[in-house]
C-alpha positions in Angstrom: 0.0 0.0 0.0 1.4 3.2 -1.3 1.9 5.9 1.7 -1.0 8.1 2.5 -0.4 9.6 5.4 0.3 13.2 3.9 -1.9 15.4 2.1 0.3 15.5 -0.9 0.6 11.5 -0.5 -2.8 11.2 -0.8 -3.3 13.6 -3.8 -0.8 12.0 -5.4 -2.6 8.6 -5.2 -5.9 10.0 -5.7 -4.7 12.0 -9.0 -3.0 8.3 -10.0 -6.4 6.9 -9.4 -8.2 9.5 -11.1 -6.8 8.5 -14.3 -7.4 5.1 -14.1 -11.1 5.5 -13.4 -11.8 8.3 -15.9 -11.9 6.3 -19.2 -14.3 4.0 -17.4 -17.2 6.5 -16.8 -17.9 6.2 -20.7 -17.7 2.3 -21.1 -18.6 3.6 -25.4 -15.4 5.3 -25.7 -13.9 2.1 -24.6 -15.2 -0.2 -26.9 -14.6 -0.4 -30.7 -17.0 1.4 -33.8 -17.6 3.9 -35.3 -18.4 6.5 -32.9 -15.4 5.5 -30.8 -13.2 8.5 -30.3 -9.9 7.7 -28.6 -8.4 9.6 -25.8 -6.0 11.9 -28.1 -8.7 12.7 -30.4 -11.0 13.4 -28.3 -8.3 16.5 -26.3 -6.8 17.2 -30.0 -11.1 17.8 -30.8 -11.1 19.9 -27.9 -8.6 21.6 -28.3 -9.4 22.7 -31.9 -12.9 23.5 -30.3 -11.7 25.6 -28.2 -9.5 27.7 -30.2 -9.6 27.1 -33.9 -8.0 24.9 -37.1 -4.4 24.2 -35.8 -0.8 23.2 -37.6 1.4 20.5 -36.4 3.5 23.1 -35.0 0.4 24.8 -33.1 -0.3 21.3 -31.8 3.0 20.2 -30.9 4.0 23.7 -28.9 0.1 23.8 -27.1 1.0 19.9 -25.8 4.6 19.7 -25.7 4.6 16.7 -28.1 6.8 16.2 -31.2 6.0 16.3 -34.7 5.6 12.6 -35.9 3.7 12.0 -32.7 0.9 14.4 -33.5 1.3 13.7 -37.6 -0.1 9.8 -36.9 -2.7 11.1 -34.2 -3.9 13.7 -37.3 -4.0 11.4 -40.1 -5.7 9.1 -38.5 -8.5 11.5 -37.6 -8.6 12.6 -41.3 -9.1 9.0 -42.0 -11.5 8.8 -39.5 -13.5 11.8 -41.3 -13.2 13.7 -38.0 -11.1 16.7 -39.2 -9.6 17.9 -42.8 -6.6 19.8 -43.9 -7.1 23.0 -45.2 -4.8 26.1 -46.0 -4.1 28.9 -43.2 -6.7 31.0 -42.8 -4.2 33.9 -42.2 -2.1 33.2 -45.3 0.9 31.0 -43.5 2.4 28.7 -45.2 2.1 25.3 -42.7 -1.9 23.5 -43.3 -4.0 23.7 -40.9 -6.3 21.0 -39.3 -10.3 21.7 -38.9 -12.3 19.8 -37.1 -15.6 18.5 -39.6 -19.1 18.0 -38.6 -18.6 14.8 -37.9 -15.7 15.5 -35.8 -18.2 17.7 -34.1 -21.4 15.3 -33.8 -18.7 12.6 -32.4 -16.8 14.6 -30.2 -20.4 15.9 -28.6 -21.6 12.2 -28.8 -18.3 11.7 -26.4 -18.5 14.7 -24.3 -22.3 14.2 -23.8 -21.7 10.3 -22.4 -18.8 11.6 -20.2 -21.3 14.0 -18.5 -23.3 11.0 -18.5 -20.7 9.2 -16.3 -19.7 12.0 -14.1 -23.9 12.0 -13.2 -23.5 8.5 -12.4 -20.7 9.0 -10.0 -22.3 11.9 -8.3 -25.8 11.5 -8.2 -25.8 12.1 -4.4 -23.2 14.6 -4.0 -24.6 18.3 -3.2 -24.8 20.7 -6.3 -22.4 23.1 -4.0 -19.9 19.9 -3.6 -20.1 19.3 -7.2 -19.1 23.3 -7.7 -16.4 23.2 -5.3 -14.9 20.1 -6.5 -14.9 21.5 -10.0 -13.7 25.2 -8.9 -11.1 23.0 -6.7 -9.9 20.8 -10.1 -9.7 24.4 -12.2 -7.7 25.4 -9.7 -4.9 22.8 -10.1 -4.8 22.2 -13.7 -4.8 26.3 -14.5 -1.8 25.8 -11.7 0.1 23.1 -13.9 -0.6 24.9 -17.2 1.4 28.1 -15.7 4.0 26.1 -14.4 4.0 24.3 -17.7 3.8 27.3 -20.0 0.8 26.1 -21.6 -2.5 27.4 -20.9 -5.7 26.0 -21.9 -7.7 28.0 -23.6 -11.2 28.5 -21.7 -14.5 30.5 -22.5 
């Protein structure tokens, strides 16, 4: 048994746990079809979401991954019809990635059954719990995106 008698022992183990248990909330996402989005599809979807088409080079300096990395994650969301390649909006030379209206009906498809989950798991906590918990969680990943020089972008 890991050590947990410490607050930062048991955050530690808890976070570790965390990850384990997220991908299970959506037992879909886990199994194999069509609709199926894997986990770096689903963030990369998110991401372009979020903030817009995206280059290889946007990609790889927003998630601190390297170029042949995030060049098999993209083609094989083109080939999953999920985003397309089109030319820079702004005129620059490198293509950017869009995400398609499938990419958009799937990734709400996934976003909508991890909501789903979450429900599942806290059907009897307080809606205040559920706030603080979530404030709490904002809280420490804006805290590792400044640390990591990489900010998510939010509403």
């Amino acid at each position: 048994m890991p050590r947990v008698d410490k607050p930062l022992d048991l955050l530690e183990f808890e976070t570790m746990l965390l990850g384990r248990h997220m991908h299970m909330l959506n037992p879909r996402a886990r199994g194999a079809g069509e609709e199926r989005l894997d986990r770096s599809a689903y963030v990369l979807l998110s991401r372009i979401q979020a903030q817009g088409p995206m280059s290889i080079g946007e990609f790889s300096e927003a998630f601190g991954l390297d170029a042949s990395t995030l060049n098999r994650q993209t083609a094989a969301m083109v080939r999953a019809g999920v985003v397309e390649r089109m030319p820079d909006p702004e005129g620059g030379m490198a293509r950017k990635f869009a995400i398609t209206a499938e990419g958009e009906r799937r990734l709400d498809i996934h976003r909508t059954e991890n909501l789903e989950g979450l429900e599942k798991v806290m059907v009897d906590w307080a809606a205040e719990d559920v706030a603080e918990f979530a404030a709490y969680l904002s809280r420490f990943n804006r805290d590792i995106e400044r640390l990591d020089g990489r900010p998510w972008p939010r509403g």
